[in-house]
N, C-alpha and C positions, 0 to 999 in steps of 0.2 A: 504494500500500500504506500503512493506517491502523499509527499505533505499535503497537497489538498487533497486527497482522497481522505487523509486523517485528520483535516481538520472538519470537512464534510460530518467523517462519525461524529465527532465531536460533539457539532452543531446539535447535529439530532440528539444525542443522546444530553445533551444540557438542557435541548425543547422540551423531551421528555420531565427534566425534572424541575420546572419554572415554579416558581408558584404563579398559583390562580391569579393575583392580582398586576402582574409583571405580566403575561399570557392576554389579560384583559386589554392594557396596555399596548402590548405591541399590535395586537388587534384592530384597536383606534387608530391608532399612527397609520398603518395600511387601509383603512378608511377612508382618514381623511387621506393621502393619497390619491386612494383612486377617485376621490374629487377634484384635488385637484388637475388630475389628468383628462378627466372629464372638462375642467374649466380652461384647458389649453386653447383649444380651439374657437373659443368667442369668449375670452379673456376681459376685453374691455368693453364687454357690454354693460357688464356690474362693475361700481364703484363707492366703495364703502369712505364718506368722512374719514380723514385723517388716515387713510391706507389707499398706497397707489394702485391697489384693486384687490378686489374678494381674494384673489391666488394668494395674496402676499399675506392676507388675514389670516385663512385657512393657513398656510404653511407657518407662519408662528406659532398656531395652537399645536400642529403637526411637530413644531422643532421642541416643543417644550415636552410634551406626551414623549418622546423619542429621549428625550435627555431621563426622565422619570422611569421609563422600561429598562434604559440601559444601567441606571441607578439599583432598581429592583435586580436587574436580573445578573449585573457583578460581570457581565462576560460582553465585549465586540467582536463581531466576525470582521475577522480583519480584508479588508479593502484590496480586490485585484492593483495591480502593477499600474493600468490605465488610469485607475483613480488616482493615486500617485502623481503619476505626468498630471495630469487634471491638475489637481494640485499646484504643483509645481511652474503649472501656468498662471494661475490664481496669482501665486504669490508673486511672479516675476512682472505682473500688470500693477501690483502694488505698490513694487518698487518703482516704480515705471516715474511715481510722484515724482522722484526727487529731479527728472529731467521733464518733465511731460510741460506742451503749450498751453493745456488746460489745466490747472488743477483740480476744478468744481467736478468737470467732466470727468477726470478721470478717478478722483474719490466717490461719486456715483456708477459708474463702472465698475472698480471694485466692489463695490457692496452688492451689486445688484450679482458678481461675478461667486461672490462668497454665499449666497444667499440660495443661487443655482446648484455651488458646489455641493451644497447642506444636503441638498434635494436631490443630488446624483446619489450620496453617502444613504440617505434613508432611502432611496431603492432598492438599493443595495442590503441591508441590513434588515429590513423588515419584511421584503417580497422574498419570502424565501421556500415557495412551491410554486411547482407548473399551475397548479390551482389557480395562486395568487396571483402570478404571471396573468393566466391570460384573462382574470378578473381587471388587472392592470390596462388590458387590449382592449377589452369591452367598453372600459370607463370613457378611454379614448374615440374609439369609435363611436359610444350614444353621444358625445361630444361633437364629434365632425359631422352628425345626423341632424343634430339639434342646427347646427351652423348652418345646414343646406338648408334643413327648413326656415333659416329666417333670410338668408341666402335668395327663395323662391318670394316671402312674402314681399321684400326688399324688389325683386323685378315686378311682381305684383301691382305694386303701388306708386311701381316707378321709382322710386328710392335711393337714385344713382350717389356714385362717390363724387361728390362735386368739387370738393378739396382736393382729387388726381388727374380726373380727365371725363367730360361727361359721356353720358350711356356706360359706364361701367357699373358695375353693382357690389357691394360686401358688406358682410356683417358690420354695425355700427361700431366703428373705432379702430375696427382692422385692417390693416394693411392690405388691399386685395391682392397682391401678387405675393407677399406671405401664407393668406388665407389662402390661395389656388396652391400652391406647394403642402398644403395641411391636407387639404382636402384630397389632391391627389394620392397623398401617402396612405391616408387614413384606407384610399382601395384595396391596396397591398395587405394593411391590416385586415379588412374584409373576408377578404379572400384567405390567407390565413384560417382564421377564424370557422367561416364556412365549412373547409375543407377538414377542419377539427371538431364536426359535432356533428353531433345524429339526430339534436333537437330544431322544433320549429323553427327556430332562430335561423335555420341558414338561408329561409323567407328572404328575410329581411337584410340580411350580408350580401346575396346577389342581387337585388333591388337596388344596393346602393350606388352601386359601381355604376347605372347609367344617369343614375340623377346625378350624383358626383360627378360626371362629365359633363352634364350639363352647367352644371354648378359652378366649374372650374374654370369654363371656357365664357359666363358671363361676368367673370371676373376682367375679362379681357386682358388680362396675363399672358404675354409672350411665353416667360421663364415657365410659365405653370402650364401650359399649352403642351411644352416641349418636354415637359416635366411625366407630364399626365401620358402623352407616348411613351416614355421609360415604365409607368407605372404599370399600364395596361398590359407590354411588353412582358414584366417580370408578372403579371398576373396568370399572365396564357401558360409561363412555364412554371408556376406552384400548382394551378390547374390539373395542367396533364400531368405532375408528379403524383398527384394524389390518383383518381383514376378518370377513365373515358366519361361517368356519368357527369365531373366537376368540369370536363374539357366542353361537354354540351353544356352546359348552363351559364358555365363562361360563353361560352358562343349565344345563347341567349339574351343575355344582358349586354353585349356587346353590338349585339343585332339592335335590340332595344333603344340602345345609346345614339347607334350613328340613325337609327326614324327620330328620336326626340330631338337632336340637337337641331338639324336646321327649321323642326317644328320652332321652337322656345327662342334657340339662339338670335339677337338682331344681324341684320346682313353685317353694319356696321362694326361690331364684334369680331364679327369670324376675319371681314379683313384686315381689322387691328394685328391680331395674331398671327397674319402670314405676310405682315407688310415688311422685316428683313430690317437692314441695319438702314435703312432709308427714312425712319422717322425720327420726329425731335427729339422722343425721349432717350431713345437709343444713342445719339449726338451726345446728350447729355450725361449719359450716362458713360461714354466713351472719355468724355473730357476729366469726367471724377475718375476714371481708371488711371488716367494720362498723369493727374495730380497727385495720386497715391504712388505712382510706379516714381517719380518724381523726389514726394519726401522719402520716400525707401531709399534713392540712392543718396539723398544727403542726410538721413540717416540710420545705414544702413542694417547694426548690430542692435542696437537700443531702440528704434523707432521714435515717433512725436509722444508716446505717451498713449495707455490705453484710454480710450472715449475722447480721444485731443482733435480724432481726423477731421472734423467741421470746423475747428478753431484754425487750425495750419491751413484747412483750404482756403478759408477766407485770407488769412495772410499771405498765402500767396496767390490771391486776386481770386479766386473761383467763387463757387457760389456754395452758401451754407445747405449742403446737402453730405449725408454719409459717401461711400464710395461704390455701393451698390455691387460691390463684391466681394465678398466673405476673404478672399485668401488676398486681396490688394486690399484690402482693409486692416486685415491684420498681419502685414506685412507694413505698412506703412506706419502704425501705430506699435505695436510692438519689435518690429526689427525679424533679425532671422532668428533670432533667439527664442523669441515667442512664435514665428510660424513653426519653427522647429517643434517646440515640446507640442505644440498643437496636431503638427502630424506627426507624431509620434506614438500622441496616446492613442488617432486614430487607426494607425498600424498594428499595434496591439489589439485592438480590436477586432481588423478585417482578421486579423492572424489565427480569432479564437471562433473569426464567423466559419473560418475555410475545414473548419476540424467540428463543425457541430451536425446534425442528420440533415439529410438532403431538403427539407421542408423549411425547415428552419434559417438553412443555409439560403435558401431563393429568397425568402424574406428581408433576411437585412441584405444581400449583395444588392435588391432591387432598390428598399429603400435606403440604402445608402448611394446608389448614385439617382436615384432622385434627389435624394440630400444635395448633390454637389452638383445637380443642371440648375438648381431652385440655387445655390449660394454663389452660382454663376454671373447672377444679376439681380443677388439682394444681398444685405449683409447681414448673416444669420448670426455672427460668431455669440450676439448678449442674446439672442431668440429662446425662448422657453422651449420650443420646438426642439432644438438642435441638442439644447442636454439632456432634453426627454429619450428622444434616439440614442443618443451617450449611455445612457441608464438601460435603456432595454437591451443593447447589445453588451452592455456591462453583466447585466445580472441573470440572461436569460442561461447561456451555459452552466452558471453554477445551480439553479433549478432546475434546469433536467439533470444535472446530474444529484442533485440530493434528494429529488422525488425518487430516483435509480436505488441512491441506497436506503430508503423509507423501506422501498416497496421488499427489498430484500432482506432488512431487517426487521420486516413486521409478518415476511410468510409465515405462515403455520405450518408446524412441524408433525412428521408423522414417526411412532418408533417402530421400525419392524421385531421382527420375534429374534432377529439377531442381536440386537443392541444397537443399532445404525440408527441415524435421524437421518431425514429424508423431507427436503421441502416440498409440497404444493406445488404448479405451478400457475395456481390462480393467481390475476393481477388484476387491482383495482382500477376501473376506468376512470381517467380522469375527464370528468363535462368540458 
């Protein structure tokens, strides 16, 4: 048995012996969780007095209950290598103060940076069964459902983003070309999902995938357009891995998709999405690439400071807007020191996707480069989104594997007339 194979027993055999009220505890923390994973996807629709939104409320009652379980129960499970790098990023965006062209910015960046890190760490530490896992997946997903539905009531009533560009649509407060990268992901989750249950529920997981396309492309998102190709893509192949009855239903709801959309879709829309590096926004979006690639090279190892990129661009004449891309953004403001631990911790990651079952494996390779066509042309790196993904690919290998050793250390034994034990080879289905 490898060290995490024996910290694995460990785990269980300490869950085994919790008391009740420490067990209660960690129960809530995972709760509130899948709330607020549930609250990812239309975020700023609720806004509680004196808290920059219900997430952040929910996550301090969450940080406090987590501090109280972990008080109760004397024992942490200690944090993969990736959380680490995480870390490690964390801290060096800190440091970042003593050079950075913002200060305000980037002492708001770190907290909001520290605040993420808290909420990767209790993924980690409280989701700890495939159970919980895909109760996790769920919360997410009635979350990017609730979003299409106000998604539709928003074209309904005409409802456009008038602060972006008009005839565009998104939940009130959202980012729509964020919100089309959520909502496309959320398919992949779907489908997942679907192809792991035998309950009515998978209704309603193939249903979503054509509203979701509907939904994604009245965002009139380029990124999430091209996004939503990757997703659909990595859909067809979790489909057919699973079997021919999920490859028809996928063909169903995909059939479904491309009748609704030029039903629903404005013409105006669909040509936003295939008008190419030819429109303004793209111009402008080209000239914040041009400025970031710009302070990178002056300077290079340290960067302007994490959250400083809207301060440096104004000084150096551009226009108060981020960089509109995740790795020239943090590249620009961190240096190669922070792009560095930043791909780092996500190599460790891909490293642990490439070695987990083939279902599993389709899932995050898929939504991991949707992740990176979506941070192609927004800047996800402070996105609630982007550490939620961190977190699931974080935590998801060590739950199948400690459901593995539940299931093996809870068979039932039988003794032959020799004196031999002999396990069972009944195994509990996981919903």
């Amino acid at each position: 048995m490898n060290q995490f194979d024996h910290q694995l027993a460990i785990s269980v055999e300490t869950e085994r012996s919790t008391p009740i009220r420490a067990v209660g505890l960690r129960r809530a923390v995972f709760i509130l969780l899948c709330l607020i994973t549930f609250f990812i996807p239309w975020e700023q629709m609720l806004v509680i007095p004196g808290f920059s939104s219900v997430i952040f409320a929910v996550s301090s009652v969450a940080l406090g209950l987590a501090v109280f379980s972990v008080l109760f129960r004397l024992r942490l499970k200690r944090p993969p290598l990736a959380w680490f790098v995480l870390a490690l990023y964390v801290y060096w965006c800190f440091v970042s103060m003593l050079w950075t062209s913002d200060a305000a910015a980037t002492q708001g960046q770190v907290i909001s940076y520290v605040s993420l890190l808290l909420f990767v760490w209790m993924m980690w530490e409280f989701v700890d069964s495939r159970q919980y896992f895909m109760w996790v997946l769920r919360s997410f997903f009635l979350g990017a459902c609730l979003a299409t539905v106000l998604m539709f009531q928003a074209y309904l009533t005409t409802r456009t983003v008038a602060l972006v560009e008009d005839g565009r649509y998104a939940v009130a407060g959202m980012d729509p070309n964020e919100l089309a990268a959520i909502l496309g992901a959320a398919i992949i989750i779907a489908t997942y999902l679907a192809t792991n249950t035998s309950s009515s529920w998978r209704v309603v997981y193939w249903l979503y995938i054509p509203l979701a396309c509907v939904a994604v492309l009245l965002t009139g998102s380029r990124g999430g357009a091209l996004g939503l190709m990757v997703c659909l893509g990595a859909t067809l192949l979790l489909s057919g891995s699973r079997s021919w009855k999920a490859l028809v239903l996928f063909a169903l709801a995909a059939g479904l998709a491309i009748w609704l959309v030029p039903q629903l879709v404005p013409e105006e829309l669909l040509e936003r999405v295939t008008e190419g590096t030819e429109s303004h926004t793209f111009q402008v979006r080209y000239e914040q690439w041009r400025l970031g690639l710009q302070m990178w090279s002056e300077h290079p190892f340290l960067g302007v400071g994490a959250g400083a990129f809207v301060a440096a661009a104004v000084e150096s004449g551009g226009l108060p807007l981020v960089a509109h891309n995740t790795f020239v953004q943090t590249l620009a403001e961190n240096g190669l020191v922070g792009m560095g631990l930043l791909l780092l911790g996500w190599a460790l990651l891909m490293r642990t996707v490439l070695h987990l079952p083939q279902r599993e494996r389709l899932l995050w390779l898929g939504a991991g480069l949707a992740w990176v066509v979506a941070a192609v042309a927004l800047s996800l790196e402070y996105a609630k989104f982007t550490w939620l993904v961190y977190a699931w690919i974080m935590v998801q290998p060590a739950c199948l594997e400690l459901t593995e050793e539940v299931q093996v250390d809870d068979k039932p034994t039988l003794e032959l007339p020799s004196g031999h034990m002999v396990g069972t080879n009944q195994r509990a289905e996981v919903p």
